[in-house]
N, C-alpha and C positions, 0 to 999 in steps of 0.2 A: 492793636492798631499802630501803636507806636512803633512795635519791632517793624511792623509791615514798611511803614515810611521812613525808618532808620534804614532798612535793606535797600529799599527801593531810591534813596538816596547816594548809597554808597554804587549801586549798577549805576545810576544817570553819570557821576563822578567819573566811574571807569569807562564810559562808551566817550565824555565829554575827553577827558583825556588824552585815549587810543584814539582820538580823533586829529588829535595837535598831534600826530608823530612824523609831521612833513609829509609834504606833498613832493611826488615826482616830477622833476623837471627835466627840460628838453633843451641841450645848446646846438646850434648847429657850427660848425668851423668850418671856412670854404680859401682853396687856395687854386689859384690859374697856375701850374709852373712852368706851361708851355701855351703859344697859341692853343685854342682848338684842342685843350684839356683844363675841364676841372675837378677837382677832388674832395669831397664831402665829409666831412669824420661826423658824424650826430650821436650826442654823449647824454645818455639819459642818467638821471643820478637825483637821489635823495640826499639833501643838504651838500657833503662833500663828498660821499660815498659812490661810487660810478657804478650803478647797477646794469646800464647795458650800452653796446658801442655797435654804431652800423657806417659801415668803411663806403664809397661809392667815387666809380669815377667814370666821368663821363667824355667817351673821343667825340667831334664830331669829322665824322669821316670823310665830309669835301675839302676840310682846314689841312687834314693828315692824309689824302688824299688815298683812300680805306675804299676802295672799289666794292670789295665782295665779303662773303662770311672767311674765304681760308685767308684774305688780309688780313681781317679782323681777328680771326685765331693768333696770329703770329705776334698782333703789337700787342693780345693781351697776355701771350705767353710771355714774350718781353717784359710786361709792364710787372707781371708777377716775380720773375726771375729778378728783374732792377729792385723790385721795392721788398723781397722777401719774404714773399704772401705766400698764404697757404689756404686751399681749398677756395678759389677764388671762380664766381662764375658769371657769364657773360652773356649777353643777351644782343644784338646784332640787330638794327633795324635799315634801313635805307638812308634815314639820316644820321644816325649815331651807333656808337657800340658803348654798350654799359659795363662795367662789370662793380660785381657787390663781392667784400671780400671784408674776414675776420682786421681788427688793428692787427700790425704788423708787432713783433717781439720787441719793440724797441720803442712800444706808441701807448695811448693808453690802455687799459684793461681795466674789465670790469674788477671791481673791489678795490679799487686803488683810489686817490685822492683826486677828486674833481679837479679841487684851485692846483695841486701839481699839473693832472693832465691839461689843462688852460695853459698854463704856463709853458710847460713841452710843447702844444699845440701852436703858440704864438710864438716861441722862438724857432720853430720851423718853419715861420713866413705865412701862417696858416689867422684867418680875420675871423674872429667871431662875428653869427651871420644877424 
């Protein structure tokens, strides 16, 4: 019985544990750099550690005055070619056009340091939300 509640001791210990190894968190960063665009970076991460990054930016098409879908093609080919992106895609509604795309080579990435990418993120003019 002893051994039984020695073992059974030491599981409880290891689930209590692997229980404390941090929780995932969610920052969001939001910047306007023009009328009628905003840009979203949302930086999920464990302690410091940046485990995933989701890019978004949002026209709204009467501000940029974006009529149709091949307008909308062309500012988010623009927006792609200006910012660097890669494998960026776009979704076009009547009031807005969206596009969702990887951080850019020069922005955060996953496995890299949170309070760094914070840091990059705010001195690019960019508000935690």
């Amino acid at each position: 019985m002893k051994k039984f509640l020695g073992v059974f001791s030491v599981l409880v210990m290891v689930f209590v544990l692997s229980g404390c190894g941090g929780k995932a968190e969610t920052d969001t960063f939001t910047q306007s750099p023009m009328a009628g665009t905003d840009v979203s970076i949302t930086i999920e991460h464990k302690g410091d550690k940046v485990t995933k990054v989701s890019c978004k930016a949002v026209f709204d098409n009467e501000k940029l005055f974006i009529t149709d879908e091949d307008m909308a093609k062309q500012v988010a080919d623009a927006f792609e070619k200006s910012s660097n992106l890669k494998d960026s895609k776009m979704k076009y509604t009547d009031k807005e056009t969206v596009i969702t795309y990887e951080a850019p080579e020069n922005s955060v990435k996953t496995g890299t340091s949170f309070k760094e990418g914070e840091k990059q993120l705010t001195d690019m003019g960019f508000k935690k939300k």
